[in-house]
C-alpha positions as CSV (number, residue, x, y, z in Angstrom):
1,X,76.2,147.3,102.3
2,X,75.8,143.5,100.9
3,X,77.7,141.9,98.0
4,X,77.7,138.9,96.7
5,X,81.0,137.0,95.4
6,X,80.7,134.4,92.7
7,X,83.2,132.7,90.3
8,X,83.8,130.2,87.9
9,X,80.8,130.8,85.8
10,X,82.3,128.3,83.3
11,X,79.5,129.2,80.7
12,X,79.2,127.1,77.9
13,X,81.2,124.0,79.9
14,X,80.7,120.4,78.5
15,X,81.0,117.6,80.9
16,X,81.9,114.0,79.2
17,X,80.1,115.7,76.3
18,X,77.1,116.3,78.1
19,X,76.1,120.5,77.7
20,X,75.3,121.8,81.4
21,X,73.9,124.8,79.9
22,X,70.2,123.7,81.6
23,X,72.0,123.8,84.9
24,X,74.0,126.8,84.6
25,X,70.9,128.9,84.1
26,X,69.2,127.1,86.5
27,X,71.8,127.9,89.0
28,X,72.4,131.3,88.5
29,X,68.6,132.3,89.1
30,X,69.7,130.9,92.0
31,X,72.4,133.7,92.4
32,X,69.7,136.1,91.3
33,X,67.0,135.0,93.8
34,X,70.0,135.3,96.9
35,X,70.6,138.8,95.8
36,X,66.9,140.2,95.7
37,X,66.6,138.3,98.5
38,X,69.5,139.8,100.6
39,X,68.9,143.1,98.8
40,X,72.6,143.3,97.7
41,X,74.1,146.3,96.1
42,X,76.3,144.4,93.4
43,X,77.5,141.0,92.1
44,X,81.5,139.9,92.0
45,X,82.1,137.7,90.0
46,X,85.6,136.9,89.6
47,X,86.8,135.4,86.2
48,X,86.1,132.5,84.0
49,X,82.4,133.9,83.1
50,X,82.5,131.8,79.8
51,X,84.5,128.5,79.4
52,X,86.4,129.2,76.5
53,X,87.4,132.1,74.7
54,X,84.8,131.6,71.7
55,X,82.2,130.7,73.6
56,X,79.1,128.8,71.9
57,X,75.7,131.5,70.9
58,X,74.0,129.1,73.6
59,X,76.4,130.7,76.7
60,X,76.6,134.4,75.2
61,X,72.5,134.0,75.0
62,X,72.6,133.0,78.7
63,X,74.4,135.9,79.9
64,X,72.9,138.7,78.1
65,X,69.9,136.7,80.1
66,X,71.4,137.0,83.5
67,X,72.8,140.9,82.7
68,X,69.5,142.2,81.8
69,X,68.2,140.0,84.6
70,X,70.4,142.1,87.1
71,X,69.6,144.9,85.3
72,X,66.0,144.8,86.1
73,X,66.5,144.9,89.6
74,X,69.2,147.5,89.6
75,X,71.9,145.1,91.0
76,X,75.4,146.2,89.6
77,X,77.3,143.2,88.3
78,X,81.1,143.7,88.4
79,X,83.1,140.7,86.4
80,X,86.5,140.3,85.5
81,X,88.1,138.6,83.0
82,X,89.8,134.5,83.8
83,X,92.5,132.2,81.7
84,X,89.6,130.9,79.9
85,X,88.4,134.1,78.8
86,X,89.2,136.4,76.5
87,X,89.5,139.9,78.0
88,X,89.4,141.9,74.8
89,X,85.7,139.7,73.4
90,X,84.1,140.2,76.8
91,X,85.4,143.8,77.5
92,X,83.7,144.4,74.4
93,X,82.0,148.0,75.2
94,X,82.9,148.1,78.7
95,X,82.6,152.0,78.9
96,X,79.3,151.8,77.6
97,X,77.7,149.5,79.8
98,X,79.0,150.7,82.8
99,X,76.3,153.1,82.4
100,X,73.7,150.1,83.0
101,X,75.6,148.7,86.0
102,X,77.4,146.3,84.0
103,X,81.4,146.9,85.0
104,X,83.5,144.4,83.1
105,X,87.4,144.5,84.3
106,X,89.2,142.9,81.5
107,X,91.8,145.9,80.5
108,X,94.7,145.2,82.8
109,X,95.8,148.5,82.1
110,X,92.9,150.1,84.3
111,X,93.5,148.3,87.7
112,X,93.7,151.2,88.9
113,X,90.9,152.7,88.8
114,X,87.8,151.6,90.8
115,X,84.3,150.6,90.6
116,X,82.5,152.6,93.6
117,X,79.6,151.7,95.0
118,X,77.3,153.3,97.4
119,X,75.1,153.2,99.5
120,X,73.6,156.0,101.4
121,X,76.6,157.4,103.4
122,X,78.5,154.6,102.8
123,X,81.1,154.1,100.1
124,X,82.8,151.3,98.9
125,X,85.5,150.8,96.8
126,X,86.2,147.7,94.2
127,X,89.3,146.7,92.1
128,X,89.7,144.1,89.6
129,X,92.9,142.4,88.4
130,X,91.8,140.2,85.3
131,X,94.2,136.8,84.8
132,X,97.2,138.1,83.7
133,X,100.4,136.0,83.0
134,X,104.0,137.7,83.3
135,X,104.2,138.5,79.4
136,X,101.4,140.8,79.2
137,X,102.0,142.7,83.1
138,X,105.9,143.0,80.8
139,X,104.1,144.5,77.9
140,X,101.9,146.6,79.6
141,X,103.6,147.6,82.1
142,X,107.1,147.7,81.1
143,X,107.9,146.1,84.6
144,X,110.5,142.9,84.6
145,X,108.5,140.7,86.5
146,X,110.0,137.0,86.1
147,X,106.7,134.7,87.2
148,X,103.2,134.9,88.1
149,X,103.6,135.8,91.9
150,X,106.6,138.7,90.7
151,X,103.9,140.0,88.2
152,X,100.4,139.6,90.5
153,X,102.3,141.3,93.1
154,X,103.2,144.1,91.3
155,X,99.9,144.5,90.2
156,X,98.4,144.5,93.9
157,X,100.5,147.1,94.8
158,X,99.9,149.5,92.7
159,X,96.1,148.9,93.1
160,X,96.9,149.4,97.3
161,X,98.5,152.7,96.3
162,X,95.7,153.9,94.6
163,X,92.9,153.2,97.0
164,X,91.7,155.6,98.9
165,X,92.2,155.0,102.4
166,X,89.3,155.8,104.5
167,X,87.1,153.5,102.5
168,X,86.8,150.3,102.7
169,X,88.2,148.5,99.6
170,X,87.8,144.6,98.0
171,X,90.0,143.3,95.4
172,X,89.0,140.8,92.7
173,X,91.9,138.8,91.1
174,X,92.0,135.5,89.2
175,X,94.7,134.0,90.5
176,X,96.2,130.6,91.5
177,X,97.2,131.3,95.6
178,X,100.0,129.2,96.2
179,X,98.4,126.1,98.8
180,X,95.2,126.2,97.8
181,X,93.1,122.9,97.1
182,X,92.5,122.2,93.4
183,X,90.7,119.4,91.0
184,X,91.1,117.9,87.7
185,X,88.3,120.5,86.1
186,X,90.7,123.6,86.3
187,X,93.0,124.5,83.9
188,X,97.0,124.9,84.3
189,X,98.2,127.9,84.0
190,X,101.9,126.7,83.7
191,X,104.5,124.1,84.2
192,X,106.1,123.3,87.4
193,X,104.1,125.2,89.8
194,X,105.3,128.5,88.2
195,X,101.6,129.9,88.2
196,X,101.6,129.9,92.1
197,X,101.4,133.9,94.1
198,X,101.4,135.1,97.5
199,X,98.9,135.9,99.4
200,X,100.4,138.1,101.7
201,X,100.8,141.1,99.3
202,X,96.5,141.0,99.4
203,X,96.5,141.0,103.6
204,X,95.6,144.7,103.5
205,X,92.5,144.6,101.6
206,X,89.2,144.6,103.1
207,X,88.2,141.4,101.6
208,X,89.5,139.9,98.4
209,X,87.4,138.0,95.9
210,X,88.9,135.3,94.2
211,X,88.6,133.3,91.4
212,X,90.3,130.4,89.6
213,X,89.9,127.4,92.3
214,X,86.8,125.9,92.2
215,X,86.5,124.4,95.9
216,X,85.1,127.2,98.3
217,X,88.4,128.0,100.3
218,X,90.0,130.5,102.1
219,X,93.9,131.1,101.8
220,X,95.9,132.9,103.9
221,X,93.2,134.6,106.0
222,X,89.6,134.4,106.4
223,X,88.9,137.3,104.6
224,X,91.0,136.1,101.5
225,X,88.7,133.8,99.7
226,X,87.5,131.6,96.3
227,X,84.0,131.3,96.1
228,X,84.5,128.3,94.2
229,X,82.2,127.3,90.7
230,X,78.3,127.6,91.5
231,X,78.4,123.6,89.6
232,X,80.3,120.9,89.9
233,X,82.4,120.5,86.9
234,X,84.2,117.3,87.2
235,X,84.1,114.3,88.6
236,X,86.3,115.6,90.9
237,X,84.4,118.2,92.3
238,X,82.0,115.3,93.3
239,X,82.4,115.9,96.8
240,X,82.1,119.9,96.9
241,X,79.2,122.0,98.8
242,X,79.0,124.2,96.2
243,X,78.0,128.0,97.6
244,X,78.1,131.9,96.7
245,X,79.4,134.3,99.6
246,X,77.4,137.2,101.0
247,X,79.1,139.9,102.2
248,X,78.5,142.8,104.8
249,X,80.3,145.9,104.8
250,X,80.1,149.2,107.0
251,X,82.3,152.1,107.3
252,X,84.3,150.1,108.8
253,X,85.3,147.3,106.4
254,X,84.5,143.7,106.6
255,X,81.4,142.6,109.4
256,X,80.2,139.2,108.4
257,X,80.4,136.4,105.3
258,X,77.8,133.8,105.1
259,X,78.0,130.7,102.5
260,X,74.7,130.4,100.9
261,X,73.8,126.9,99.6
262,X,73.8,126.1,96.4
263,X,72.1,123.1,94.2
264,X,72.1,122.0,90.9
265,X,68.6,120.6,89.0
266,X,71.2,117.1,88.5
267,X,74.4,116.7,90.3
268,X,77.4,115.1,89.8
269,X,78.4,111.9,91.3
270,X,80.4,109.2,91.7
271,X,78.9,105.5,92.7
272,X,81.0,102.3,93.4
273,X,80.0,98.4,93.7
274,X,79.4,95.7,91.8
275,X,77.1,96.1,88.6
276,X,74.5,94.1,89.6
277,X,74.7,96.6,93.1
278,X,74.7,99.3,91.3
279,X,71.4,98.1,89.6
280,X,69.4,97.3,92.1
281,X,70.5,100.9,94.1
282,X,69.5,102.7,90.5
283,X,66.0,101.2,90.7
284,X,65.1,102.9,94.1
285,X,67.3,105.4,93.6
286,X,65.2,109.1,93.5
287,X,68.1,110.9,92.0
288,X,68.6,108.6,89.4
289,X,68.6,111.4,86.9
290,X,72.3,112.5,88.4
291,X,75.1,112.9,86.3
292,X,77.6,109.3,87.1
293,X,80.7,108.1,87.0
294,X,80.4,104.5,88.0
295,X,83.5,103.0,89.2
296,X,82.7,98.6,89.2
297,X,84.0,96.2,91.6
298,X,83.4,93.5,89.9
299,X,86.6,91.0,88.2
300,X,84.7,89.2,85.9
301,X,84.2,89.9,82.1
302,X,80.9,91.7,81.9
303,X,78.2,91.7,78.9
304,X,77.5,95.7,78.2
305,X,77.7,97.2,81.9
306,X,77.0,100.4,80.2
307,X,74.1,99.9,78.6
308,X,72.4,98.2,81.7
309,X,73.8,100.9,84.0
310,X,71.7,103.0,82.0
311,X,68.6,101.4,81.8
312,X,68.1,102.7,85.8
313,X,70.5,105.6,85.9
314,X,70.1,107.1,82.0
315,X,73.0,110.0,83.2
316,X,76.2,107.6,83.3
317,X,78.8,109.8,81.9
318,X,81.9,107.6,83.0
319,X,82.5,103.9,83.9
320,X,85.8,102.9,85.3
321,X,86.5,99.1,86.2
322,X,88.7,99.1,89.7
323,X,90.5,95.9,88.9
324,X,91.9,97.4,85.5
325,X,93.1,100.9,87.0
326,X,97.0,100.8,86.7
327,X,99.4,102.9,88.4
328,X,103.0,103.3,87.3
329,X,105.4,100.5,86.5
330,X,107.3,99.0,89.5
331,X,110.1,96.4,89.4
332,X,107.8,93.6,90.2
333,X,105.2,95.0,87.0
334,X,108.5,95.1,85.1
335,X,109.8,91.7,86.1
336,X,106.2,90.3,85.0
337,X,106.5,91.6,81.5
338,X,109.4,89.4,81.0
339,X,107.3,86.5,82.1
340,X,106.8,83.3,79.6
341,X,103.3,84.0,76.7
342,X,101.8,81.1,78.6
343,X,102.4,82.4,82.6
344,X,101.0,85.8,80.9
345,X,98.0,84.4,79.2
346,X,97.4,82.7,82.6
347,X,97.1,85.8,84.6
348,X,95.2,87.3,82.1
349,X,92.3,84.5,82.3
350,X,92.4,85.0,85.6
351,X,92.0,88.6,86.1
352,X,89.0,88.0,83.5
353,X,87.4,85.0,84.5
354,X,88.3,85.7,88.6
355,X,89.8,81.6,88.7
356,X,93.1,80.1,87.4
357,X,93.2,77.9,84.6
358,X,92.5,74.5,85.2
359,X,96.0,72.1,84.7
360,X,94.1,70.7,81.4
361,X,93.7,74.1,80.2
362,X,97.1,74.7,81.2
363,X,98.1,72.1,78.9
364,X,96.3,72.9,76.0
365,X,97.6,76.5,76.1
366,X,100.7,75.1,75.8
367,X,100.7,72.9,73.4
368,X,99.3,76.2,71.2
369,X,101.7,78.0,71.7
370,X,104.5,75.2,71.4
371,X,102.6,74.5,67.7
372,X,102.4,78.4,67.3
373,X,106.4,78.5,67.6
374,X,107.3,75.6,65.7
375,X,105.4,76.9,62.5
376,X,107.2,80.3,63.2
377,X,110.8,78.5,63.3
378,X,109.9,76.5,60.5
């Protein structure tokens, strides 16, 4: 039996105000092709189907695509429900639609019970644990759990005590495992590093199927794994393969995982140099459609970078300027703030103009600012 694991959807997601809605279809016919390809008997995908919980008409348009795409080819989808989700919107008629292989986990009250698929002799067993923070596992639960790991293992336990054994069993969990490698693009779940679990309690599962972190990663085992976003979604992200997992099973458990490629119609990247560089590189450059960040070298004032950037690479989402990027105050930064107007002005120019003042502009700036602070005594 093959599945495929996705995450990370991210429907609906905006990048510097830029809709990726073009790409995320795009992409997930991608996802589609893979598993009429592979002949897969269902689709994970593990939380964050939509990137906010109101999502725009555009992203709820999309899915009903992709479900009635999967549909069509009698590939089960089985999704669960991420932090920017909300569970009780998309577990709208969950019951229902089970009946058309659509198997939405968003009631944390049901982790308990099982999505099974099968094929031929074989059987296969599928739990989902949608994003859950300690309140709600309280309220639901009744159980004092005191954090994220207390409550998400408390929540994998009771799903390994109601698994059957002498199948072979996968768990789905949005989750942030504590270690993992993360980017700018996904969303905190707390302060402090509270939203960190274990990933010990979710050793004795066949495979789990994770969601939250969108770098492709394992944690804790081989066989514990994100699947990571099927775009990049920041600039951050810039240097991520982006993939989705394919999975064989026998009676057995676990036989093999493969990383299938995935691409995007524009990617997102990052480019560095001097403007005029970067210029001449966008004229011959045949991606030149990409989504940018351009990060300049250059130390001298510069007449509109962006809009000649984007005479040869139309896509610039983001332009940084090296020279200007400050980091936090140390004593030498403080000790210049106390410096004289004119010593200050003087560094300015220079970090501008990339040359000191001359000693007769030196001068003249002075005398400005001696006149300036006579008129304000007087």
């Amino acid at each position: 039996m093959k599945l495929l694991h996705t995450a990370d959807w991210h429907l609906g997601k905006v990048l510097h105000n830029q809709s990726l809605l073009a790409e995320q279809a795009d992409v997930l016919s991608q996802i589609i092709d893979y598993a009429q390809l592979h002949q897969v008997e269902a689709v994970l995908v593990a939380g964050d189907i939509y990137d906010r919980s109101m999502p725009p008409t555009e992203a709820v348009r999309l899915l009903n695509e992709i479900v009635n795409r999967f549909s069509a080819l009698n590939i089960t989808l089985i999704m669960i429900s991420g932090n920017h989700d909300s569970a009780p919107r998309l577990g709208f008629a969950a019951q229902q639609l089970q009946q058309a292989g659509l198997h939405i986990l968003s009631d944390l009250s049901e982790v308990t019970q099982p999505v099974v698929l099968t094929n031929g002799e074989l059987s296969l067993q599928v739990f989902g644990i949608p994003f859950a923070d300690p309140e709600q596992v309280r309220d639901v639960f009744g159980e004092p759990v005191k954090d994220y790991d207390h409550a998400h293992t408390f929540l994998v336990e009771r799903v390994r005590q109601a698994r059957n054994p002498r199948l072979p069993c996968v768990l789905m969990s949005h989750c942030f495992v504590d270690g993992a490698q993360t980017c700018e693009s996904e969303k905190t779940l707390s302060v402090g590093g509270s939203d960190r679990v274990s990933y010990e309690p979710m050793m004795a599962f066949d495979y789990v199927a994770l969601g939250h972190l969108h770098s492709p990663q394992a944690k804790g085992a081989p066989h514990i794994r994100y699947a990571g976003s099927p775009l990049k979604y920041s600039f951050s992200e810039h240097w991520h393969q982006k993939s989705v997992t394919l999975l064989t099973f026998d009676a057995t458990g676990l036989l093999n995982q493969q990383m299938l490629p995935l691409t995007s119609k524009r990617d997102v990247r990052v480019i560095e140099g001097r403007l005029d560089e970067v210029v001449a590189q966008g004229k011959l450059d045949p991606n030149h459609d990409d989504y940018l960040m351009v990060r300049l070298h250059d130390t001298c004032a510069l007449l509109d970078p962006m809009g000649r950037l984007r005479e040869v690479y139309p896509n610039v989402l983001h332009l940084e300027k090296t020279w200007l990027q400050q980091g936090p105050l140390d004593e030498v930064e403080r000790a210049h703030i106390k410096l004289d107007p004119a010593k200050l002005m003087a560094d300015f120019y220079q970090q501008i103009q990339g040359e000191p003042l001359s000693e007769a502009q030196l001068q003249r700036l002075q005398a400005v600012l001696d006149g300036l602070n006579r008129e304000a005594q007087a």
